[in-house]
C-alpha positions as CSV (number, residue, x, y, z in Angstrom):
1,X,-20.7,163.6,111.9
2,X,-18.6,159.9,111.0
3,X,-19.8,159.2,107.6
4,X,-18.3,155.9,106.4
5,X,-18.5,155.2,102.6
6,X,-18.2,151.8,101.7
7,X,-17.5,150.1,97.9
8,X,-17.4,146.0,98.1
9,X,-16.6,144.4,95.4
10,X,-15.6,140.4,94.4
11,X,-12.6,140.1,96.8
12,X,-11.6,143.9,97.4
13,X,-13.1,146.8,99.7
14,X,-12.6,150.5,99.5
15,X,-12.9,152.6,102.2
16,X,-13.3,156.2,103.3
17,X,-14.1,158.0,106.9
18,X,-15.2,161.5,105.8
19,X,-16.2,164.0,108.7
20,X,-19.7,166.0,107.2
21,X,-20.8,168.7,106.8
22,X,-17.0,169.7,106.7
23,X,-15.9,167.3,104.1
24,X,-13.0,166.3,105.4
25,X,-11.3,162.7,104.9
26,X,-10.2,161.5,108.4
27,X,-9.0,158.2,106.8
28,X,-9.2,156.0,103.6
29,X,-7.9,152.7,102.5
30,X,-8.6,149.9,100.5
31,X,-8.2,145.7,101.3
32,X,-7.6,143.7,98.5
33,X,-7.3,140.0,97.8
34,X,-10.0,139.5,100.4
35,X,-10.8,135.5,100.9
36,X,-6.5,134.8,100.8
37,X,-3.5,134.2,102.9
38,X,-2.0,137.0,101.9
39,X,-4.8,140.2,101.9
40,X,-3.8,143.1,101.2
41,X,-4.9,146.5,103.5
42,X,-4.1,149.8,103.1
43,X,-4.6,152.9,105.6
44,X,-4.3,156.1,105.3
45,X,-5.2,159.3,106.9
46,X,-3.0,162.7,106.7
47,X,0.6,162.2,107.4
48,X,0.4,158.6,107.6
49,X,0.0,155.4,105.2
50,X,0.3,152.1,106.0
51,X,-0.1,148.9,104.2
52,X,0.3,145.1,105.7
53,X,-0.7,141.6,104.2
54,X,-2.7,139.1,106.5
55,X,-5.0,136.6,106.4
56,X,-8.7,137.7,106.1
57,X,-11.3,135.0,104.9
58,X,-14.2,137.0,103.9
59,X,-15.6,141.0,103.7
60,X,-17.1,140.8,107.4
61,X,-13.3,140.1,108.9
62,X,-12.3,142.9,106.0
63,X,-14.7,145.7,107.6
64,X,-13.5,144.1,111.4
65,X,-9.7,144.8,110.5
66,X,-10.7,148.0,108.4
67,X,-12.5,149.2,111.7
68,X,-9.2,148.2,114.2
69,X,-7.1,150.6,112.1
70,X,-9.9,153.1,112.7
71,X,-9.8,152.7,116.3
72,X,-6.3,152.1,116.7
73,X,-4.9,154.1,119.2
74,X,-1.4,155.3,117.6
75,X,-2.8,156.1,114.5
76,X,-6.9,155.7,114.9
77,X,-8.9,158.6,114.2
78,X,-11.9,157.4,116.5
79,X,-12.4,156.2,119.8
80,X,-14.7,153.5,118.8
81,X,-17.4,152.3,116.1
82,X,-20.3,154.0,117.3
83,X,-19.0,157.2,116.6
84,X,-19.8,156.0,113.0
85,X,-23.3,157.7,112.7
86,X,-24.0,156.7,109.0
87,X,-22.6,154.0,106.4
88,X,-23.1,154.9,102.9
89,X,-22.9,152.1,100.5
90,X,-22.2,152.1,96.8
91,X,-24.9,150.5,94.9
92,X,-24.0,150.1,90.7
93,X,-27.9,149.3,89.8
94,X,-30.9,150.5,91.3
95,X,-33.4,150.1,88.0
96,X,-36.2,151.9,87.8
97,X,-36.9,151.4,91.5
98,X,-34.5,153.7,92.9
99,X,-34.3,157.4,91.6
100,X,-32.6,158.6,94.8
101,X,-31.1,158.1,97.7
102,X,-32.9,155.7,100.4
103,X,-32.1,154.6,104.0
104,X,-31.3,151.4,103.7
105,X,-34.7,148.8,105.0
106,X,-35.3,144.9,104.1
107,X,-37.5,146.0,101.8
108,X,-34.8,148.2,99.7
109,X,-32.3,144.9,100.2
110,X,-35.1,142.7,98.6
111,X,-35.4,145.2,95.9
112,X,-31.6,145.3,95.5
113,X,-31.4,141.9,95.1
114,X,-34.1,141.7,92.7
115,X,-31.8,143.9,90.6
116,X,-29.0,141.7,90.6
117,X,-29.8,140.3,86.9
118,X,-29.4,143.4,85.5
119,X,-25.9,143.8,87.4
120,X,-24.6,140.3,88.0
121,X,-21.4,141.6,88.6
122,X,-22.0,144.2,91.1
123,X,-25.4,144.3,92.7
124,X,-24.8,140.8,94.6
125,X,-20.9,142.5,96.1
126,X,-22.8,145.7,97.0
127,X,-25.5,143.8,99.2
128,X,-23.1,141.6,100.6
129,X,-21.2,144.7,101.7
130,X,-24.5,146.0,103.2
131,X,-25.3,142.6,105.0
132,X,-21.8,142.8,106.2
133,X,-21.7,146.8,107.8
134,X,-25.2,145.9,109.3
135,X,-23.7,143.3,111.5
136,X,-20.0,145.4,112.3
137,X,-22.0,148.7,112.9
138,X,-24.5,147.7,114.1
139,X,-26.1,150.8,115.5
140,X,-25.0,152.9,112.7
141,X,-27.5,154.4,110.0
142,X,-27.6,152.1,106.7
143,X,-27.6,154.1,103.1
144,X,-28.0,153.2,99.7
145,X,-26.3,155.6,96.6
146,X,-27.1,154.5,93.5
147,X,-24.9,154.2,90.4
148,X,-28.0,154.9,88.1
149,X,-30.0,157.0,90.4
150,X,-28.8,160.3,88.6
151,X,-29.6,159.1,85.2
152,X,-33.4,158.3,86.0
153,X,-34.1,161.7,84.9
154,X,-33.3,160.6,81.4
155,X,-36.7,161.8,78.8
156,X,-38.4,158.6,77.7
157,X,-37.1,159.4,74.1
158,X,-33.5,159.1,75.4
159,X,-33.9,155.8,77.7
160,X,-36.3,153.5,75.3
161,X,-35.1,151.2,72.8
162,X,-36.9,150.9,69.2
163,X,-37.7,147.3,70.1
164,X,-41.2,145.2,70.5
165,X,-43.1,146.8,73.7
166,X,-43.7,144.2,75.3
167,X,-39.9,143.4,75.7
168,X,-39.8,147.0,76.8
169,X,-42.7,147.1,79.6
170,X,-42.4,143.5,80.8
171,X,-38.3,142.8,81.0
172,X,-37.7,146.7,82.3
173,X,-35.6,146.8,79.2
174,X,-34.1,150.4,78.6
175,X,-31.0,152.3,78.9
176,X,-29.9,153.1,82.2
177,X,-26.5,154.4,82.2
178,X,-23.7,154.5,84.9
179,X,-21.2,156.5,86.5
180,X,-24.1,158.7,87.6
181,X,-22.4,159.5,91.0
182,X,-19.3,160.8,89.3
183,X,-21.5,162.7,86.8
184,X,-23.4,164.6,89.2
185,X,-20.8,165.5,91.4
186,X,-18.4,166.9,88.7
187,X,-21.6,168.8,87.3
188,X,-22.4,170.5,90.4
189,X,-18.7,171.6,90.8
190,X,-18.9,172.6,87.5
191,X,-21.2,175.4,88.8
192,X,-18.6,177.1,89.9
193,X,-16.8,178.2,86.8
194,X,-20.1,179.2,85.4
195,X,-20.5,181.9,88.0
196,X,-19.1,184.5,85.6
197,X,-21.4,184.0,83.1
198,X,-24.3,184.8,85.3
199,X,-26.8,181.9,84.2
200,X,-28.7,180.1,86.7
201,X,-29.1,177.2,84.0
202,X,-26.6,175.5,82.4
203,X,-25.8,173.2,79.5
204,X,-22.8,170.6,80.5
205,X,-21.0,167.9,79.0
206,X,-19.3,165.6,81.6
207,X,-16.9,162.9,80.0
208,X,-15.9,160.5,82.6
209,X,-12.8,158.7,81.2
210,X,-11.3,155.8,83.1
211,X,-10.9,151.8,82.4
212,X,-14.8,152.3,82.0
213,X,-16.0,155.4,80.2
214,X,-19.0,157.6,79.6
215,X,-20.5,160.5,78.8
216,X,-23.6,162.2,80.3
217,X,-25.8,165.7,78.9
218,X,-26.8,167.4,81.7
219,X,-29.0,170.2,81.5
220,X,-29.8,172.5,84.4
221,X,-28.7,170.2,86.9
222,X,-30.3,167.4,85.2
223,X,-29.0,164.2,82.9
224,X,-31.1,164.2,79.6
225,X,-28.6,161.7,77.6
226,X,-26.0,159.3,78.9
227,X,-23.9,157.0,76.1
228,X,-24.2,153.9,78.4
229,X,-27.0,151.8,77.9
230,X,-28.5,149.2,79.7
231,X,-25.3,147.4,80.3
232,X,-22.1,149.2,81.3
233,X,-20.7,148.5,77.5
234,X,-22.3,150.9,75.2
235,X,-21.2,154.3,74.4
236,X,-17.3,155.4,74.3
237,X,-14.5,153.2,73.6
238,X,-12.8,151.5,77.1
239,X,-9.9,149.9,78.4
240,X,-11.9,146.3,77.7
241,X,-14.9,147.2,76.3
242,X,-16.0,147.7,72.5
243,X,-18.9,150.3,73.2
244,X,-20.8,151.0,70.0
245,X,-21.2,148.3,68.2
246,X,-23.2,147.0,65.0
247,X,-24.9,143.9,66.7
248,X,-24.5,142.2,63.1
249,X,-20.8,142.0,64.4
250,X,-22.0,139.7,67.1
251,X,-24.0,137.0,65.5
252,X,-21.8,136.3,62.7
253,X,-19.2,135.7,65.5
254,X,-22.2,133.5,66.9
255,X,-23.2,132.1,63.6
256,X,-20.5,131.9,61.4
257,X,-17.6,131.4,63.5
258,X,-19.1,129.4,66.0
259,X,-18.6,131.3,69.2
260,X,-21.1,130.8,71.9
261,X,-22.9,134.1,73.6
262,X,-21.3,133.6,76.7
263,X,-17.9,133.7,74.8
264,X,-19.0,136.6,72.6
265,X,-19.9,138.5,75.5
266,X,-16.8,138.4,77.4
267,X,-14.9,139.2,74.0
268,X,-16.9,142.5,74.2
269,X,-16.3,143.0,77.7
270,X,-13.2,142.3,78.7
271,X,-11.1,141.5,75.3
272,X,-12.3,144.6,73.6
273,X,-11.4,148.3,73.4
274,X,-8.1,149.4,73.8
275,X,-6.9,146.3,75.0
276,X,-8.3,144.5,71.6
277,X,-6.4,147.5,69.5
278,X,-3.1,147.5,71.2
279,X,-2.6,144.3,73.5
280,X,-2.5,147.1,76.2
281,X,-5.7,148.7,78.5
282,X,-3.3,150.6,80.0
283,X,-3.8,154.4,78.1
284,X,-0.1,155.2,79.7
285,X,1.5,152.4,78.1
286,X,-0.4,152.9,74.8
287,X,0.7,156.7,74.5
288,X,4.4,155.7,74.9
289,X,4.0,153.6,72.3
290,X,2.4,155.9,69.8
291,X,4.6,158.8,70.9
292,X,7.5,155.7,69.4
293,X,5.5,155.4,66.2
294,X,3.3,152.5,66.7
295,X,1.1,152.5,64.7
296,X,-1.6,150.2,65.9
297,X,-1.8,152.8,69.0
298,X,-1.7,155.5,67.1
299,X,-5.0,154.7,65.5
300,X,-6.7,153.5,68.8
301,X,-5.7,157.2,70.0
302,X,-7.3,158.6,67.4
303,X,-10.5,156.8,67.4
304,X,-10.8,156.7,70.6
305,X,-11.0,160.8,70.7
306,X,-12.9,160.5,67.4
307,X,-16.0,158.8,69.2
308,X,-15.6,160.9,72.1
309,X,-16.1,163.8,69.5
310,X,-19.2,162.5,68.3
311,X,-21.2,162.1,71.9
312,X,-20.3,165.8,71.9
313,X,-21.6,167.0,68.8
314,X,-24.7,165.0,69.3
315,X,-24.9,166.1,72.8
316,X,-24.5,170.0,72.1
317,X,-27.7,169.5,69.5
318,X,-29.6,167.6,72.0
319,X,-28.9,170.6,74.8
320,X,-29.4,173.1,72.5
321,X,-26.0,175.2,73.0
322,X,-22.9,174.2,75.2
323,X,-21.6,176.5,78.5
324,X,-18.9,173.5,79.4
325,X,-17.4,170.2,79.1
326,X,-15.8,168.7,82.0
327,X,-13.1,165.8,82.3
328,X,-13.1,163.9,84.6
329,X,-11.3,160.2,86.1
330,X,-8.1,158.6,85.5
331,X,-7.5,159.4,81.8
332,X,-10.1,162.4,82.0
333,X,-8.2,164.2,84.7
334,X,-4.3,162.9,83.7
335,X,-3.9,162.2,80.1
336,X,-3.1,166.0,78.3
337,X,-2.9,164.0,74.9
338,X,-6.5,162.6,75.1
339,X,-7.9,165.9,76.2
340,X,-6.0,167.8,73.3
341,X,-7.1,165.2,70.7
342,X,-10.6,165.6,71.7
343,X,-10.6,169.3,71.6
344,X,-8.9,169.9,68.4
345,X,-10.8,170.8,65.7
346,X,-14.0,171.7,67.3
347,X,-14.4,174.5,66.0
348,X,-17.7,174.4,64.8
349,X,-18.5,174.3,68.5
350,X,-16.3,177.3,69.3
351,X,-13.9,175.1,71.8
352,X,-10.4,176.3,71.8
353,X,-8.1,174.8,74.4
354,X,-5.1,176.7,75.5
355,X,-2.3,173.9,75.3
356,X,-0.3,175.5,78.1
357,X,-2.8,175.0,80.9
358,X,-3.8,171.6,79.7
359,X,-0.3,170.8,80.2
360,X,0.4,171.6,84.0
361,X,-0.5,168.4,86.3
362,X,-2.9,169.2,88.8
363,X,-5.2,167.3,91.5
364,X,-7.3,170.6,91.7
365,X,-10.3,171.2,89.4
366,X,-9.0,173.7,86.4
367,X,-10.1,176.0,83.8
368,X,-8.1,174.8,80.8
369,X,-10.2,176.9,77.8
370,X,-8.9,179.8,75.7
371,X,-10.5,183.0,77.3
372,X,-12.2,183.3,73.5
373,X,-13.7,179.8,73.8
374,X,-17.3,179.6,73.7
375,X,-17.9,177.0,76.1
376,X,-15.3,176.2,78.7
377,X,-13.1,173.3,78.8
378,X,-12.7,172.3,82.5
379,X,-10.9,169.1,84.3
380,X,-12.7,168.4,87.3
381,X,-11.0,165.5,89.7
382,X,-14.2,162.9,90.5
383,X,-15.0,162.0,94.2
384,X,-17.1,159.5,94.7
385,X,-16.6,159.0,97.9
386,X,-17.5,162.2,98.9
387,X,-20.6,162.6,96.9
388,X,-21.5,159.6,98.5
389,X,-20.8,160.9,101.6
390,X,-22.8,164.0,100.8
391,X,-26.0,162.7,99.6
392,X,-26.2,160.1,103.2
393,X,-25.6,163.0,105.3
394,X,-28.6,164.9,103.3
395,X,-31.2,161.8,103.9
396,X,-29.9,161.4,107.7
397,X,-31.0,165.1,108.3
């Protein structure tokens, strides 16, 4: 069966035609600069890439185009739309109401955009995209994977804030984390290196590590802590995001020098992190740098693993023992140094990497502990896409 997975955002549109249950990508891509002269789409599918720059106004001429490569008949991979059974969309915030996957109905696109002020950024993109596939596939099935929908198994104790009830029961006020599609499908491929140990339940630590970055406890299948909060900009330290922060830091910017919140907000956001350390948010560029003695990056390195350290510790305590943690995106899967620098040292935990297999590059998932660790050390590539794909074809049967 077609499953099309679809993540819209401002004025891009990523794309991916997966054939389930076999879980094979028959095409992906990815159109850019939507709304100008000069768009940007890629294609792909095996043997073949092509990219090309046209005029496309808005997302519904994005999906039209997207769906003309599809069908093209030198290098389509269907004969037309309607072979498309199912379009899963990407959804970043589904609150409280969503704690799985749905079929997508007016009532869940009311709900959806109710959301949208606790994910101005996102939630408003994702329905357009949803508005959009209705109308280009028309007859296909309509799906709706939530960002947070994996985290809603958080304990009360981990998701509620020490603040006045009432904030908490009337605003929906709480932690709800992100990430959550990444997290659960790296956890359940996890599994497999678990095998050996012959335990049915397991106690994981998945450390997703990209421009955005979080950690989740996961314990027998199940999130129980996650370092985001209720915005996307607690937790870990990011490309352009503080994370943990004393919130005395923000009102004397507020107070004493006499920034607004609006202005505060995006310093924490999008000024912040690694990018506020170094004048970089790139970790490639940062490394070179340190590896040349800079100083400044050095340090942003090392705190950057130190607080990475930290979710650990706290997160073995609050699972009660550790089988594994797992790496995973961009820096999580490619950056040796980072992984190293949050491994040393751990030996209170009984982690011991073995430097020679965390060297070799790989786009498989890997077993990169000592054979005497005490919990494994494993980098597991994140798909998205496919666990996307995976959960619409599960509602659609």
């Amino acid at each position: 069966m077609n499953v099309l997975v679809i993540n819209s955002g401002s004025s891009s549109l990523k794309y991916q035609l997966i054939d389930m249950p076999n879980e094979s990508v028959k095409a992906n891509g990815l159109i850019e600069r939507i709304g100008a002269e000069n768009a940007k789409i890629t294609y792909k599918k095996e043997g073949f890439k092509t990219s090309n720059e046209l005029p496309i106004k808005n997302h519904e001429e994005a999906l039209t185009q997207m769906n003309s490569l599809l069908m093209d008949k030198q290098f389509g991979v269907i004969s037309n739309k309607n072979v498309i059974k199912i379009v899963g969309h990407r959804v970043v915030h589904g609150g409280q109401s969503f704690s799985k996957t749905v079929e997508i109905t007016q009532d869940v696109k009311s709900k959806i955009q109710s959301l949208c002020t606790l994910a101005p950024l996102h939630n408003p993109l994702n329905l357009k995209g949803i508005e959009v596939a209705e109308r280009v596939f028309s007859k296909a099935q309509q799906v709706a994977v939530f960002d947070t929908a994996f985290l809603q198994s958080l304990p009360q104790k981990a998701y509620q804030f020490a603040i006045p009830k009432s904030f908490l029961e009337d605003e929906d006020i709480r932690a709800y984390g992100f990430h959550g599609t990444s997290h659960k499908y790296v956890s359940e491929k996890a599994q497999v290196f678990l095998k050996s140990k012959n335990q049915p339940n397991s106690k994981l630590i998945s450390i997703h590590l990209g421009n955005g970055c979080s950690m989740t406890a996961i314990k027998n299948g199940k999130a129980i802590d996650h370092s985001m909060g209720f915005g996307p900009a607690n937790g870990l330290i990011m490309g352009t995001r503080a994370g943990d922060i004393d919130q005395s830091v923000i009102f004397y910017l507020i107070d004493k020098l006499g920034y607004s919140a609006e202005q505060v907000n995006n310093i924490l956001l999008k000024e912040s992190g690694m990018l506020g350390l170094t004048g970089s948010n790139d970790l490639r560029d940062i490394q070179q740098q340190a590896e040349a003695g800079n100083e400044d990056c050095q340090l942003a390195l090392e705190m950057n693993a130190y607080r990475i350290k930290k979710y650990i510790g706290a997160y073995t305590v609050a699972l009660n023992g550790l089988d594994a943690i797992v790496f995973t995106a961009g820096i999580g899967e490619n950056s040796a140094l980072m992984r190293e620098l949050v491994c040393k040292d751990m030996d209170v935990l009984g982690l011991q990497i073995d430097q020679s297999k965390n060297q070799l590059t790989s786009k498989e998932s890997r077993d990169i502990s000592k054979a005497n660790s005490k919990a494994k050390i494993l980098v597991i590539p994140s798909n998205e896409e496919l666990e996307i794909a995976k959960q619409a074809y599960k509602i659609s049967n």
